[in-house]
Structures are given as C-alpha cells and as structure tokens.
KELUM-462282 format. One record per residue (C-alpha): residue number from 1; residue in three letters; chain; y, x, z. Coordinates in pm, 1 decimal, always signed. Each point is the difference from the previous one (the first is absolute). Layout:
REM KELUM-462282
NODE  resi  resn  chain         Y         X         Z
NODE   NUM   ala      A         Y         X         Z
...
END
This chain:
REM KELUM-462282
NODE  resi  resn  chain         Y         X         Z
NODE     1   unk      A   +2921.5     -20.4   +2786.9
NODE     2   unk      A      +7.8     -15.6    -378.2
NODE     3   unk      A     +33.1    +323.2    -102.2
NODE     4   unk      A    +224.5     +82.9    -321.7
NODE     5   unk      A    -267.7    +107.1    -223.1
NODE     6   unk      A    -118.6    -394.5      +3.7
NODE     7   unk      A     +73.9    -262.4    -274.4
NODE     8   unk      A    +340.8    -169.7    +144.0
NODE     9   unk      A     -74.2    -388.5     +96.9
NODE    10   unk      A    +194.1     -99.9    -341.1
NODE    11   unk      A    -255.8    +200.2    -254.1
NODE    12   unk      A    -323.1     -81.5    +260.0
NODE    13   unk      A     +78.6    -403.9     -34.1
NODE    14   unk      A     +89.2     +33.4    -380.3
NODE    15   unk      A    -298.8    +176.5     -86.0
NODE    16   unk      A    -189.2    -277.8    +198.8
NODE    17   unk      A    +151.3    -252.9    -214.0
NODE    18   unk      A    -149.4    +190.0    -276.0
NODE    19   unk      A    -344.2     +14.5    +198.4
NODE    20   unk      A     -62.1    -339.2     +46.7
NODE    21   unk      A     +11.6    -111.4    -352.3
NODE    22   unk      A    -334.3    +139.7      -8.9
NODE    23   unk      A    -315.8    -196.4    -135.8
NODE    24   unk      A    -208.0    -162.6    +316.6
NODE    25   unk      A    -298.1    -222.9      -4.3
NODE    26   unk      A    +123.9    -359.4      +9.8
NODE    27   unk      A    +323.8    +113.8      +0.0
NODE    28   unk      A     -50.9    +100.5    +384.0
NODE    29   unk      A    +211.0    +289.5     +20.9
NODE    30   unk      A    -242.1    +185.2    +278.8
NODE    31   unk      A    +221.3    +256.4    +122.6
NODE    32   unk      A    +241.5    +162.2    +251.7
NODE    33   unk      A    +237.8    +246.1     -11.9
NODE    34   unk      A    +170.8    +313.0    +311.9
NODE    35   unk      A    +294.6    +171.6     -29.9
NODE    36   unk      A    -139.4    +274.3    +240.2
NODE    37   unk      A    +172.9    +307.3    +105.8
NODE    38   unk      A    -135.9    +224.0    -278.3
NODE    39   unk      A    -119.3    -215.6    -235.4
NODE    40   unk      A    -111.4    -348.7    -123.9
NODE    41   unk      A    -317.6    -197.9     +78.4
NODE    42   unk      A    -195.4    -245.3    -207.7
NODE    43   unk      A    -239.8    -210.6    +216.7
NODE    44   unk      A    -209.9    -291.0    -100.3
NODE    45   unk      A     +80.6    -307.1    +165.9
NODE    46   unk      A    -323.2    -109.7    +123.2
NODE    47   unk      A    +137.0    -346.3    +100.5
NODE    48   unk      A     +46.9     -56.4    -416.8
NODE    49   unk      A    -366.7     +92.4    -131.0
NODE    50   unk      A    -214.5    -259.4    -143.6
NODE    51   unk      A    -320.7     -46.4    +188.2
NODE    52   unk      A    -191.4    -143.0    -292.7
NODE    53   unk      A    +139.6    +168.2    -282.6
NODE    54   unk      A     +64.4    +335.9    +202.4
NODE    55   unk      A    -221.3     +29.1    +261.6
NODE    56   unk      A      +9.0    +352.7     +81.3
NODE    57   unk      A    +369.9    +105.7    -148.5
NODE    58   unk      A     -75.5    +128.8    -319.2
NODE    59   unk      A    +244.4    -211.8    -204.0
NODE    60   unk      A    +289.0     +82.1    +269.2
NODE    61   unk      A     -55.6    +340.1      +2.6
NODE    62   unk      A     +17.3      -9.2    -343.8
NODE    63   unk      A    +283.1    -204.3     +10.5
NODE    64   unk      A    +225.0    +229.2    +225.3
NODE    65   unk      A     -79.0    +297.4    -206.8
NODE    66   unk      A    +180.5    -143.6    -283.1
NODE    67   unk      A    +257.9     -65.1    +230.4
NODE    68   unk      A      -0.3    +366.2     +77.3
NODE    69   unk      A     +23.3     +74.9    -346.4
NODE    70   unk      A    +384.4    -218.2     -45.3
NODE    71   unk      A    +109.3    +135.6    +299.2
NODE    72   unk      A     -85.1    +331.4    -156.7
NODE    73   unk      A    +210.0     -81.0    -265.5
NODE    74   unk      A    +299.5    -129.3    +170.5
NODE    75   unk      A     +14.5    +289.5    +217.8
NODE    76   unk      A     -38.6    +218.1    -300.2
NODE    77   unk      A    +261.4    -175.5    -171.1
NODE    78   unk      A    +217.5      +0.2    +226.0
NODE    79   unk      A      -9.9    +375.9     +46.2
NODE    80   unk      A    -222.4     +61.7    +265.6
NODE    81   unk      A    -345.6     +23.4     -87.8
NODE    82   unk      A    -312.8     -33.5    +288.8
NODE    83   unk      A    -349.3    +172.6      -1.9
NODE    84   unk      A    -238.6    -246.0    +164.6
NODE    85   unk      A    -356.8      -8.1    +154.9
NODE    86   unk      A    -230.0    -265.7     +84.3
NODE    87   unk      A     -73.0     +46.7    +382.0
NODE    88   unk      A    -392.5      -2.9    +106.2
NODE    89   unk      A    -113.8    -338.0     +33.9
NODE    90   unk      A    +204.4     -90.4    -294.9
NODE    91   unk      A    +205.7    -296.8    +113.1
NODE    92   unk      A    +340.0    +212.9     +15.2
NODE    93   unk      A    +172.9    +171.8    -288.4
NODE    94   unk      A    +241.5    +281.5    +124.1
NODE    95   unk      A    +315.9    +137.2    -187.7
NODE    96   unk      A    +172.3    +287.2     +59.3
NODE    97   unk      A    +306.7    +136.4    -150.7
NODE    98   unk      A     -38.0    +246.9    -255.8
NODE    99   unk      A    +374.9    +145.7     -23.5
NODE   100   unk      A    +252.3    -106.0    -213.8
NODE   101   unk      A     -46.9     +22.0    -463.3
NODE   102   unk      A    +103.1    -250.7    -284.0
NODE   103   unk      A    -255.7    -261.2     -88.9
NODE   104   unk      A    -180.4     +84.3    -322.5
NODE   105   unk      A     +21.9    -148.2    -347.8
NODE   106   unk      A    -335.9    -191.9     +71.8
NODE   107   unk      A     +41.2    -123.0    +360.7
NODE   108   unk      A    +371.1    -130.1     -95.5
NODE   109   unk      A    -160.6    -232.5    -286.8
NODE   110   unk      A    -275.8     -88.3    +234.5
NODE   111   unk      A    +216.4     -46.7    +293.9
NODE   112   unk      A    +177.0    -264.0    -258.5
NODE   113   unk      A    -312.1    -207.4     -56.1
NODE   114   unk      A     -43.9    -109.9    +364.2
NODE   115   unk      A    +208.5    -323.2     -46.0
NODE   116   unk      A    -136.6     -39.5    -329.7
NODE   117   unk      A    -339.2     +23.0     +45.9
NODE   118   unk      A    -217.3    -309.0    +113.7
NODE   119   unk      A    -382.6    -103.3     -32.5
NODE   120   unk      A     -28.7    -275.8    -290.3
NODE   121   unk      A    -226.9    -302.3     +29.4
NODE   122   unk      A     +87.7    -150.4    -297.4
NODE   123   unk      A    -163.8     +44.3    -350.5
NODE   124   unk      A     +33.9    +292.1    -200.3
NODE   125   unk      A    +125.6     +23.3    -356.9
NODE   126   unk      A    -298.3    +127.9    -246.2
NODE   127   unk      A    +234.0    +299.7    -134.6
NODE   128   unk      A    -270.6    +328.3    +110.8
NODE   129   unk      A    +104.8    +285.7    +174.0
NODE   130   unk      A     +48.8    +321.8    -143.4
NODE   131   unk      A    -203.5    +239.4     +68.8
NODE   132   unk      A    +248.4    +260.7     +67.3
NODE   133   unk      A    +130.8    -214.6    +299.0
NODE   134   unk      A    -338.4     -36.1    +144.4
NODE   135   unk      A     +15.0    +349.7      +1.2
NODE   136   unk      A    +308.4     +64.7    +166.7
NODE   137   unk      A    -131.8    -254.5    +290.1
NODE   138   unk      A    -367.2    +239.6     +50.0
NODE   139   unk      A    +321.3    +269.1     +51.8
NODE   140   unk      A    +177.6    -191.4    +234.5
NODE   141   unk      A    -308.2     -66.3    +232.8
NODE   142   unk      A    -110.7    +363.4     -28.9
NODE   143   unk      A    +334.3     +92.2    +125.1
NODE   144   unk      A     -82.7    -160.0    +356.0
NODE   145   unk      A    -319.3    +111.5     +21.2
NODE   146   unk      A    -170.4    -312.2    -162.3
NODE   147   unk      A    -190.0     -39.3    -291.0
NODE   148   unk      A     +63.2    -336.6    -236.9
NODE   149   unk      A    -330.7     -57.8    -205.3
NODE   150   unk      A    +109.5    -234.7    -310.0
NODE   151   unk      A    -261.1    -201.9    -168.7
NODE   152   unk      A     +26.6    +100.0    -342.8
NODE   153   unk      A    -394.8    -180.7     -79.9
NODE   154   unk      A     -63.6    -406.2     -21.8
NODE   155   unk      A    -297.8     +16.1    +153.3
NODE   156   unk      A    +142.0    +152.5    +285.6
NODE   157   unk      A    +292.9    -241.1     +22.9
NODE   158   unk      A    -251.0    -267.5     -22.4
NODE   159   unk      A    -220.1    +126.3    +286.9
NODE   160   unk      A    +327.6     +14.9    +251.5
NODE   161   unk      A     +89.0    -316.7    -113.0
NODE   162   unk      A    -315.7    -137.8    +118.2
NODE   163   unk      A     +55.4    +201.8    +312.7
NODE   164   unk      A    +280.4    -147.0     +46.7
NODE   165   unk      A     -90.9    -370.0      +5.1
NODE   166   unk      A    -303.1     +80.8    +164.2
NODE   167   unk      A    +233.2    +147.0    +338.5
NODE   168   unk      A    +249.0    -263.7     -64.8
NODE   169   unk      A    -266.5    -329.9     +10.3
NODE   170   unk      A    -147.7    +189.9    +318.7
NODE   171   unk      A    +294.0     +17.0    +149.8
NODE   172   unk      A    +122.4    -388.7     -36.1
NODE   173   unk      A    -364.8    -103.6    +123.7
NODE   174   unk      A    +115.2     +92.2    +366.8
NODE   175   unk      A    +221.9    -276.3    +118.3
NODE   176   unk      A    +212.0    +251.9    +236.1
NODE   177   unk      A    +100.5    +244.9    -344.1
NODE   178   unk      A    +111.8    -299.0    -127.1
NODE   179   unk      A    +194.1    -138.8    +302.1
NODE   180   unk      A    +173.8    +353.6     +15.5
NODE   181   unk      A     +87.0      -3.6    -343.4
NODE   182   unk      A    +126.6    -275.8     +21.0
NODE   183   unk      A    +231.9     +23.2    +327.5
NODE   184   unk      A    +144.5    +260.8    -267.8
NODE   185   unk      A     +29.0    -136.4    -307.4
NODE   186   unk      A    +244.5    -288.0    -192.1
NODE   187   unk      A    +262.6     +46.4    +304.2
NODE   188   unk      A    +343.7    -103.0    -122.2
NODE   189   unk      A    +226.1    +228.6    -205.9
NODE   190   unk      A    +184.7     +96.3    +274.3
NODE   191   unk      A    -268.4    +103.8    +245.8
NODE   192   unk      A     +53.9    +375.8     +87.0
NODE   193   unk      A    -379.5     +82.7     -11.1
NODE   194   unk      A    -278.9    -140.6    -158.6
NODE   195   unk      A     +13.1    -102.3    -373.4
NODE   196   unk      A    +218.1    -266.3     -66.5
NODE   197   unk      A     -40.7    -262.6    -265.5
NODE   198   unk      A    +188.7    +133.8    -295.2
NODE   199   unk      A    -206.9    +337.3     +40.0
NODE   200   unk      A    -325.6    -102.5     +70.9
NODE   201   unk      A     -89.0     -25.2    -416.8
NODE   202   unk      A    -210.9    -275.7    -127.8
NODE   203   unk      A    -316.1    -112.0    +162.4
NODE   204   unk      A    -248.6    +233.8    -151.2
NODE   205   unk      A    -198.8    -151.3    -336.5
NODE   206   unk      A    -364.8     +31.2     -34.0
NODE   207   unk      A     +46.6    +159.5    -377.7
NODE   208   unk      A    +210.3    +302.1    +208.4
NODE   209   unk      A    -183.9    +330.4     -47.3
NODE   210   unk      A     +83.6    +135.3    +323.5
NODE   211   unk      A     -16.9    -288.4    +274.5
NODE   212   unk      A    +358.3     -18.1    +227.8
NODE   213   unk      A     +35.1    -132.5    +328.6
NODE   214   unk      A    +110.1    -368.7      +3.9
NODE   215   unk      A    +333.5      -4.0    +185.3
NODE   216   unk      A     +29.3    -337.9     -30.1
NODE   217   unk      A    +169.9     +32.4    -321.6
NODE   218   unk      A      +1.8    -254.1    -303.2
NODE   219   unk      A    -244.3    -103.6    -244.1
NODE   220   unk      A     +25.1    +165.8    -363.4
NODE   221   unk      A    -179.5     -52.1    -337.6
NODE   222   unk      A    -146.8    +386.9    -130.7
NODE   223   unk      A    -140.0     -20.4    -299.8
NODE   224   unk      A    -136.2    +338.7     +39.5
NODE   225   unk      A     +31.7    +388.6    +174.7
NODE   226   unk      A     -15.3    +258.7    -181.7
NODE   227   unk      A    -199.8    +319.6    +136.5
NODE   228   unk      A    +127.3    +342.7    -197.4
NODE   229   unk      A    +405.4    -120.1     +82.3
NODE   230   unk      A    +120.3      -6.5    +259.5
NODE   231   unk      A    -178.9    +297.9    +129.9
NODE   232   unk      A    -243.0     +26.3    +309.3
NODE   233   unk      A     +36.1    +295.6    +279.1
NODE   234   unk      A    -170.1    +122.1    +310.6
NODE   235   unk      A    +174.3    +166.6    +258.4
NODE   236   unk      A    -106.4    +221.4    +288.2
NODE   237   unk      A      +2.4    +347.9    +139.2
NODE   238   unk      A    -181.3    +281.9     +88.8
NODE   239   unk      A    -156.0    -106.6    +352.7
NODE   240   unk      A     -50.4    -298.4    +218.5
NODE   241   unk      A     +97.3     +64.6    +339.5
NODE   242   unk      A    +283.3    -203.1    +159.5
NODE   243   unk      A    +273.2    +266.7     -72.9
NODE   244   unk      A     -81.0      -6.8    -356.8
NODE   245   unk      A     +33.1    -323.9     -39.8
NODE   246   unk      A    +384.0     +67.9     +76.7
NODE   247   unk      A      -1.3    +188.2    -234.3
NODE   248   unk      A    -172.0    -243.9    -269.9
NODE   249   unk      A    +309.6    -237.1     +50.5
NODE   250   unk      A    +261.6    +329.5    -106.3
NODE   251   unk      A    -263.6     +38.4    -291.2
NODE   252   unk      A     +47.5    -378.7     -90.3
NODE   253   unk      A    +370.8     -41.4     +58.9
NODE   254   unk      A     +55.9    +317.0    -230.3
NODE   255   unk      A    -197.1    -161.4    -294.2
NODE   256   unk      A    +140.0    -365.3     +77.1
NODE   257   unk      A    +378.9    +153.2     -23.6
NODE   258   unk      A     -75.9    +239.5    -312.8
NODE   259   unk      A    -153.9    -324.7    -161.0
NODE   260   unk      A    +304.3    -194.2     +96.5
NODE   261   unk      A    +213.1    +309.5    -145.3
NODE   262   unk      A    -258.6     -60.7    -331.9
NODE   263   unk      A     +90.5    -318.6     -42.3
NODE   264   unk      A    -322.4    -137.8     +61.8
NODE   265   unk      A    -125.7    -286.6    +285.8
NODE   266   unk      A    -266.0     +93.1    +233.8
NODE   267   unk      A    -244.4    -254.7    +151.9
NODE   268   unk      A    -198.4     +40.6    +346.0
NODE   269   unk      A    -357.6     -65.3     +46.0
NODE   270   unk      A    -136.7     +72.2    +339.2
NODE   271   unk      A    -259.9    -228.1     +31.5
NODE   272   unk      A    -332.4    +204.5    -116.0
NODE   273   unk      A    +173.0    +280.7    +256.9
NODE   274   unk      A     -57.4    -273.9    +272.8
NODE   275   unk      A    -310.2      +6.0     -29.2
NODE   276   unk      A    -239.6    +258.7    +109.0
NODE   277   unk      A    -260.1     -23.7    -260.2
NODE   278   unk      A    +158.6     -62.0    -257.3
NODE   279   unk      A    +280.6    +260.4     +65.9
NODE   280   unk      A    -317.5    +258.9     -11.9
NODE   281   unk      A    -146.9    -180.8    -321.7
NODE   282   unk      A    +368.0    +105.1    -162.9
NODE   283   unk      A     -23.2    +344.4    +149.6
NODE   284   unk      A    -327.6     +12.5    -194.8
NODE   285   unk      A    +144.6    -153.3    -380.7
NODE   286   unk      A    +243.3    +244.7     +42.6
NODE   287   unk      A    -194.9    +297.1    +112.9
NODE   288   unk      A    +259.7     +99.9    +219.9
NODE   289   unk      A     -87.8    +234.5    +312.7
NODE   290   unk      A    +183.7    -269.4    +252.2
NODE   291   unk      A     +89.4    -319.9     +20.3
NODE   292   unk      A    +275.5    -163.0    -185.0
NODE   293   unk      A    +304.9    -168.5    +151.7
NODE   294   unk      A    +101.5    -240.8    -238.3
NODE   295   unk      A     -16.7    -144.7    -317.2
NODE   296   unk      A    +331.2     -28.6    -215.5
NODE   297   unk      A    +113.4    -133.4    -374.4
NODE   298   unk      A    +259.1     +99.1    -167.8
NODE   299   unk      A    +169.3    -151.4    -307.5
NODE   300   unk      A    +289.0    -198.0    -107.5
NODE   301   unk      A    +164.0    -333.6    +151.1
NODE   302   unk      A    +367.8    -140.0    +113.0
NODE   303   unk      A    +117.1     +51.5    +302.7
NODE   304   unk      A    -129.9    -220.8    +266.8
NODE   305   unk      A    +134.3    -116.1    +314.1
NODE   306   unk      A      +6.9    +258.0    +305.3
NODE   307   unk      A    -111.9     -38.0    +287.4
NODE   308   unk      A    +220.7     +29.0    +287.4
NODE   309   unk      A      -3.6    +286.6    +287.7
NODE   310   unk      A     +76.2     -75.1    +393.6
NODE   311   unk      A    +353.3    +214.9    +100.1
NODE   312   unk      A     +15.2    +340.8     +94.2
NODE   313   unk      A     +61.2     -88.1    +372.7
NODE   314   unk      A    -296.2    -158.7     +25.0
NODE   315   unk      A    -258.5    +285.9    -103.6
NODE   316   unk      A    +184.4    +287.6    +220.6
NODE   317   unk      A     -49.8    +118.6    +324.7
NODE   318   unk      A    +263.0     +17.1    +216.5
END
C-alpha cells in the first residue's frame, strides 16, 4: 500500500519524463525506475550496458546518476523535494521524500534547462569563454560534491588532446568496439535510442583538436581548431567506488544544465576514460587524487538536433 507521504503516480511519471532526458553513452538510456511504497528507485538496466565500451558499468552508473539529478529537480519543482542515497553495491539510487517547501530560485532555472540542454557534436564557434562563466561551472560541480578542473594552459590542452586520440585509435583497432558503435550510431531520426542521423555531427576531421567518435556522420572541410576557445574541462569527484560514480553523473548533469542556463554548448569525450591507462595517465596531467570521469568542452554553437528518448512507460516498473 502506497502510503500518503509518497509522490502521487502523476508527479512520479512527470518527474520521469524529466529523468530520462538525461545524457547516456550512445544515447542508451541505461536505466530503470520504482514507484515503491516509500520512495523511488533508480536501477541500472543491466540488459542496456555496452560490453565493449562499458564493460564493468561505469558509464551507466554514471549515466543514472544524472538521471537522479532531473528527477531531483522535477520533484523539487514540483514541490516535493527527495533526499537520496546510493545503496551498497552502487547499482540502485534511492529517494526518499523530504516533506513538502517551494523550489528555490536556482533549482527552478535549472529545472528549466532539462529540455533545453543537449550534448553538441557539431563545431564550435571561435568566440572564447569568459572566464567568469568557467567559474560559475567549478561552482556548480562543487555543489554536488565534484570538482571540474578547467584547462586554463596550452600545453596541457595539447597533452589531453593527444590523450584523447591516443584512447580513441585504440579503441577503433578492436573490431567488436567498432561493431557496437556502430549497432548505435547513424540510426534514423526517428529511432527512440541510439543517435540518429541528424544528431550524430560530422564525421570527425583529422585537423580536430579533440578527436570525436565517428557516428557515422558526414564528411566536412576544417580548416583549423582552435585550442584556448572553446574551453577544455575535466570532470570527476572525490572517490571511485561504484556509489560515487552515481554521484559523478549528479556532478555532471549539474554543470551540463548550468552551462545550458550560460548559454554555452558542452561536448562529451569519454574515450581516454575507457581506457585504463590512459584514464590513469590523465589522473596524473592533472594531479588529481582520483580518477577522472570525463572529459567535457564548452563553448559556443547553434542548436543541434536532439536526440530522442524511449517513453516513460517503457523505463518504469510496474
């Protein structure tokens, strides 16, 4: 029996809608949510993680804890705020209702972002970044718990770079990545998971600075990338056991929506966190006491096209 301190059925499955528009790998949307007599549960679906890009979870936990952090929102929003935990074992987010008080100033213009916000694989403009915003982004992720570490040195932004196309050529040399990427990649526009044509950005250039993943997209000419605008970023938090990498995806979805509410695009780079030795060889540029979680840009471009979510009835549990 559903007890009357619960979230009714109408604000649990609106708040979902607002989960689900959360960033995944591949656009793979690794996650489940429970109504449950005193709460709400956020599981990963194990029958969505990617074997060879996501062998042991790490990009669906992360995944599902920016999830967590919409939901969050929504229930905030709507009223009725949650405390959560990550349960041992870390594969289960739990929520909680935390009595009734008015959203505030900051999680109403966040909360507004959610539809707004998307990850851009197109090129960026060459306006730079203010400082000042940067600064307000190092806020947001200490605000979660996180720490964002912006490269503010070429040499630096050189040195991921290289990491980057270093993970990302090891990568494509195993036949299965590339089979998996591509079972996910250039699906049509109306495909419900995945990343369809229209969103999959060019094919990536060998002039780019920081190498993307080739989602089957178009050709380009680049005449060149700049390195100081837009802005490299690495995100992570302060631990590295399942449970906080839950929490790394809140961290990330806080930035990602604060950047949105900037103005300013974000771009995803996981593929130097993908693999182990390199993922310690960034640790070690950054001199950073644990591992980091992902590499993001930030800058200025148009809106590009979405990519689309799978319905709200098909991520609950009855």
């Amino acid at each position: 029996m559903i007890t009357t301190t619960t979230w009714s059925v109408a604000t649990f499955e609106a708040a979902v809608g607002d989960a689900v528009l959360a960033p995944s790998i591949h656009n793979t949307q690794p996650w489940r949510f429970r109504r449950t007599a005193d709460g709400i549960d956020v599981s990963v679906d194990e029958d969505r993680l990617l074997p060879m890009c996501d062998p042991d979870g790490r990009a669906a936990r992360v995944s599902c804890g920016a999830a967590v952090y919409n939901l969050r929102l929504a229930l905030a929003v709507a009223g009725a705020p949650a405390r959560w935990r990550v349960r041992p074992g870390g594969s289960v987010a739990r929520l909680v209702p935390a009595g009734s008080k008015p959203a505030t100033p900051t999680e109403r213009g966040l909360h507004r972002q959610i539809r707004r916000r998307h990850t851009n694989r197109s090129p960026f403009s060459e306006a730079g970044v203010e400082p000042a915003l940067m600064v307000q982004l190092v806020e947001a992720a200490a605000g979660e718990g996180g720490w964002l570490h912006v490269v503010d040195d070429e040499t630096t932004v050189w040195e991921i770079a290289a990491l980057t196309r270093r993970a990302d050529a090891q990568l494509n040399a195993d036949p299965a990545y590339v089979a998996e990427l591509r079972a996910w990649a250039s699906r049509t526009d109306d495909s419900v998971e995945g990343i369809g044509r229209s969103a999959s950005g060019a094919a990536p250039h060998e002039a780019e600075l920081m190498v993307r993943r080739d989602f089957g997209g178009p050709s380009r000419r680049l005449a060149r990338d700049t390195t100081v605008s837009p802005v490299l970023a690495v995100l992570g938090y302060q631990g590295e056991h399942r449970t906080h990498e839950f929490q790394a995806g809140m961290v990330l979805q806080r930035v990602l929506l604060r950047a949105a509410d900037l103005g300013l695009a974000t771009a995803i780079y996981s593929q130097p966190i993908e693999v182990p030795s390199i993922r310690e060889q960034l640790r070690l540029v950054l001199a950073r006491a644990y591992a980091p979680q992902l590499v993001l840009r930030f800058g200025y471009a148009p809106t590009t096209c979405y990519t689309n979510r799978r319905s709200v009835r098909d991520v609950i549990d009855r």
